[in-house]
C-alpha positions in Angstrom: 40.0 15.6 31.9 39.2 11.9 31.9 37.8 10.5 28.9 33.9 9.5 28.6 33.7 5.8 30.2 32.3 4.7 26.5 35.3 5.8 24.7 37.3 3.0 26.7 34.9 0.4 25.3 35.9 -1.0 21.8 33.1 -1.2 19.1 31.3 -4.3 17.8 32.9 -3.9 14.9 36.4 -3.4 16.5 35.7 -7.0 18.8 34.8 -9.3 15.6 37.9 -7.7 13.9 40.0 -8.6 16.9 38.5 -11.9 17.0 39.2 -12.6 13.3 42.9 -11.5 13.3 43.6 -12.9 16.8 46.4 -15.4 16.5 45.4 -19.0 18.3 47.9 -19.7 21.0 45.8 -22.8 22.9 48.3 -25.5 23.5 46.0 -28.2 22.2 45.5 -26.3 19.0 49.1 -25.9 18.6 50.4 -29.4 19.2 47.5 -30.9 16.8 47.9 -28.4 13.8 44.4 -27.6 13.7 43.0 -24.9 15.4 39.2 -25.9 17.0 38.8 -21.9 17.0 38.1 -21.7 13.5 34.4 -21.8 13.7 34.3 -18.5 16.3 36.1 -17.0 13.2 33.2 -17.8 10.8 31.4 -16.6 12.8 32.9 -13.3 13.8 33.4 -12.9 9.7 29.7 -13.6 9.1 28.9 -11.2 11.6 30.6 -8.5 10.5 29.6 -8.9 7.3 26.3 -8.5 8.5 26.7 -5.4 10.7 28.7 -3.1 8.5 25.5 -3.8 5.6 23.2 -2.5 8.3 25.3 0.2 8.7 25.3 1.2 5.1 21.3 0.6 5.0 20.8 2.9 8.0 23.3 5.7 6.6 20.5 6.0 4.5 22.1 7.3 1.6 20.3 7.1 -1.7 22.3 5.7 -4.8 23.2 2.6 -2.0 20.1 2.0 -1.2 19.2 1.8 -5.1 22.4 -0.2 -5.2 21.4 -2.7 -2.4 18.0 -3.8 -3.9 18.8 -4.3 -7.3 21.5 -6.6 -5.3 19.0 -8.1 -3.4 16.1 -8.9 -6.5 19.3 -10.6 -8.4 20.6 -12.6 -5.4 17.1 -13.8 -4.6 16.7 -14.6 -8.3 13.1 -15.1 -10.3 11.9 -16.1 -13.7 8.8 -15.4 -15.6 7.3 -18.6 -14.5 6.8 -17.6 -11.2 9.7 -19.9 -10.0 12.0 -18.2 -7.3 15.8 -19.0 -6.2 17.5 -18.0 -3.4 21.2 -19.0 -1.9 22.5 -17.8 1.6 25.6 -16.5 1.8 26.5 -19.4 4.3 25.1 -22.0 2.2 27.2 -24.9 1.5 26.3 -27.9 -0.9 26.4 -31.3 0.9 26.4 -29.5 4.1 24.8 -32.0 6.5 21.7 -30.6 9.0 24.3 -30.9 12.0 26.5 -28.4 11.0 23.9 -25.9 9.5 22.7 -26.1 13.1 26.3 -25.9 14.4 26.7 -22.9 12.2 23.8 -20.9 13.6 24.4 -21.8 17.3 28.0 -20.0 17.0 26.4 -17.2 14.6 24.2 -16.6 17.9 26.4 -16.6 20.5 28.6 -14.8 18.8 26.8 -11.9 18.3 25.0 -12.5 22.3 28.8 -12.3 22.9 29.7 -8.8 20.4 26.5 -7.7 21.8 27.3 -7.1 25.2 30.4 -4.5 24.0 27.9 -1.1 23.0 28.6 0.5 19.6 30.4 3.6 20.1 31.1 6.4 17.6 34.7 7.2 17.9 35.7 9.7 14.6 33.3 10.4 12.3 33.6 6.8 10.4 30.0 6.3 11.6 26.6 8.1 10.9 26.1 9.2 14.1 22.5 10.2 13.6 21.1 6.9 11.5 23.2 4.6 14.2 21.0 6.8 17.2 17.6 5.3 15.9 18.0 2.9 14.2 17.8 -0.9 16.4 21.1 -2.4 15.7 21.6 -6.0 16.9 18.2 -7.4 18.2 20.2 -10.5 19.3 22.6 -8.8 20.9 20.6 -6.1 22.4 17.9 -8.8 24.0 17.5 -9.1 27.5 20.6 -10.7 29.1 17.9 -13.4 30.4 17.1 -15.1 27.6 18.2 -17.9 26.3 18.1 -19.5 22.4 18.5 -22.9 21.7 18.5 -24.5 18.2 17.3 -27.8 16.9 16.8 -30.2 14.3 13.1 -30.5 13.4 11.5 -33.9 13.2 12.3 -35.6 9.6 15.5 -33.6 9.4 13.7 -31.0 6.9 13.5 -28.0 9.2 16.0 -26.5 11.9 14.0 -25.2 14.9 15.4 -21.7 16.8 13.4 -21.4 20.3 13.3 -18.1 22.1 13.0 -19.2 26.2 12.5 -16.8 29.2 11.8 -14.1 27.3 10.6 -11.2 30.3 6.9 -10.9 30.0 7.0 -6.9 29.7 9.5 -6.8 27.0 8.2 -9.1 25.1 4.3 -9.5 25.5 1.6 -7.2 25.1 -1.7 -7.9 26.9 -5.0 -7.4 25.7 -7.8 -7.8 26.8 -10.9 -9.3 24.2 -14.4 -10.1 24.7 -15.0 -13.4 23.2 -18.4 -15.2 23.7 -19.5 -12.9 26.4 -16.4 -13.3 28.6 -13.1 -11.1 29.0 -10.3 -12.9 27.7 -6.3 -12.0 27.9 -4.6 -12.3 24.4 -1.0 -11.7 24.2 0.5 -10.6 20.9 4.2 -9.8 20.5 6.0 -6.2 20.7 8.3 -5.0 18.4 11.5 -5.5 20.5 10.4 -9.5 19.9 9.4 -9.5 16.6 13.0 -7.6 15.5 14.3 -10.6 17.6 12.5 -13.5 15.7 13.0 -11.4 12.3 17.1 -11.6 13.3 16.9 -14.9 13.9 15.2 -15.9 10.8 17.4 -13.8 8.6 20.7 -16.1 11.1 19.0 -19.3 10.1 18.1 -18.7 6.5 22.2 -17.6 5.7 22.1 -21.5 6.0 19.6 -22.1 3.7 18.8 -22.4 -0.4 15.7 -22.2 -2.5 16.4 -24.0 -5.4 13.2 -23.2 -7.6 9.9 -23.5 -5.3 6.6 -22.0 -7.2 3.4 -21.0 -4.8 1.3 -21.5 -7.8 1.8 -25.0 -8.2 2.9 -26.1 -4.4 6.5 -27.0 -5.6 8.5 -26.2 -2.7 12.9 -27.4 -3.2 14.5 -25.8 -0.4 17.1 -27.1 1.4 15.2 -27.0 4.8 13.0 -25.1 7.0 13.9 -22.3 9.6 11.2 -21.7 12.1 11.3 -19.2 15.0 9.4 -20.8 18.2 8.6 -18.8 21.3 5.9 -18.9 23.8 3.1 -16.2 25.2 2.6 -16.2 29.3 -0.4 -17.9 28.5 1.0 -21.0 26.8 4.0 -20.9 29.5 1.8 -21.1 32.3 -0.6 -23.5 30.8 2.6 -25.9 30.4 3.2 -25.7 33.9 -0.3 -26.6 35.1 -0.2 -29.5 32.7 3.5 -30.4 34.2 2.5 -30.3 37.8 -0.8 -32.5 36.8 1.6 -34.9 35.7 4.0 -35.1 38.4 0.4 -35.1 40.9 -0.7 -37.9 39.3 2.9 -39.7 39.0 3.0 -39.0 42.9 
């Protein structure tokens, strides 16, 4: 009896372990001494790291769940004062903006790339029924379509992680709102995006450290700003009027 198609298919987690241990055998690697696959190792490590905690967090089990927030309220750090601290686990001091941004371009392509093998449960290693409801990889699980890109924000304070052709019925909801007498369409996001933008947030901010920024007063010390852009059908289409106005009036 042949076996189910999915049990041919190696896991996520199987693919970033055979990406980590895979030996480099390019030619220019070899003759130089340095191996320019290092970073797709980083980034398989990092994502691991981050798949098997979700793992743990949606076995759901009681004692590490305890165990992970206490983990979580000392890593973020606090005092009395009101002053908070924070430091990703991919932070690096005198890392320059260029390769933060480096460093989350290959964090998302690699898991675009780990997402496109499904998670299977081979053996009872996994928790069959948490892994069954539970959203595992919004970055890997997005539409094939779409397409990320990442920048450096004006001022070199912020890094900048765009969202493009996302498909308007997986991402948008429309609604429709009377405002001033009139019918108007407002789009608002749907889960499936905002898990997205939440992923890529968390991505961008392993980069990133708070080094003792207080609301009360306005004192802000983080290394830099991650901000998730992506744009409604509305805003998309009113970009495209404005671009063939342009090109009209050029003509």
């Amino acid at each position: 009896m042949p076996k189910p198609k999915a049990s041919k298919t190696r896991t996520r987690i199987d693919a970033l372990r055979a990406v980590i241990d895979k030996e480099c055998t390019a030619p220019i690697c070899q003759q130089s001494g340095t191996c320019r696959h290092a970073g797709e190792k980083d980034a398989a490590r990092h994502m691991l790291g981050r798949l098997l905690a979700k793992l743990k967090e949606a076995a759901g089990d009681v004692h590490e769940e305890r165990a992970r927030m206490w983990a979580e309220i000392y890593e973020r750090g606090y005092d009395s004062h009101g002053n908070t601290y924070h430091q990703g686990s991919k932070y690096r001091a005198g890392q320059s903006m260029k390769e933060r941004a480096a460093g989350i371009r290959a964090d998302i392509k690699m898991a675009r790339k780990v997402g496109r093998a499904p998670l299977v449960q081979e053996g009872a290693g996994l928790v069959s029924q948490a892994l069954e409801t539970y959203r595992f990889d919004p970055v890997g699980e997005a539409p094939e379509q779409i397409k990320f890109r990442v920048r450096i924000g004006d001022g070199y304070g912020s890094i900048r992680i765009g969202i493009d052709a996302i498909p308007q019925e997986w991402g948008w909801i429309a609604e429709e709102v009377a405002d001033h007498r009139e019918t108007v369409t407002r789009w608002r996001r749907t889960q499936a995006l905002k898990d997205l933008e939440a992923e890529l947030k968390s991505i961008g901010e392993a980069y990133n450290a708070d080094h003792g920024s207080n609301l009360a007063t306005d004192c802000f010390v983080k290394a830099f700003y991650v901000f998730i852009e992506s744009d409604d059908p509305e805003t998309l289409a009113r970009h495209a009027r404005y671009e063939r106005e342009r090109q009209e009036r050029r003509g």
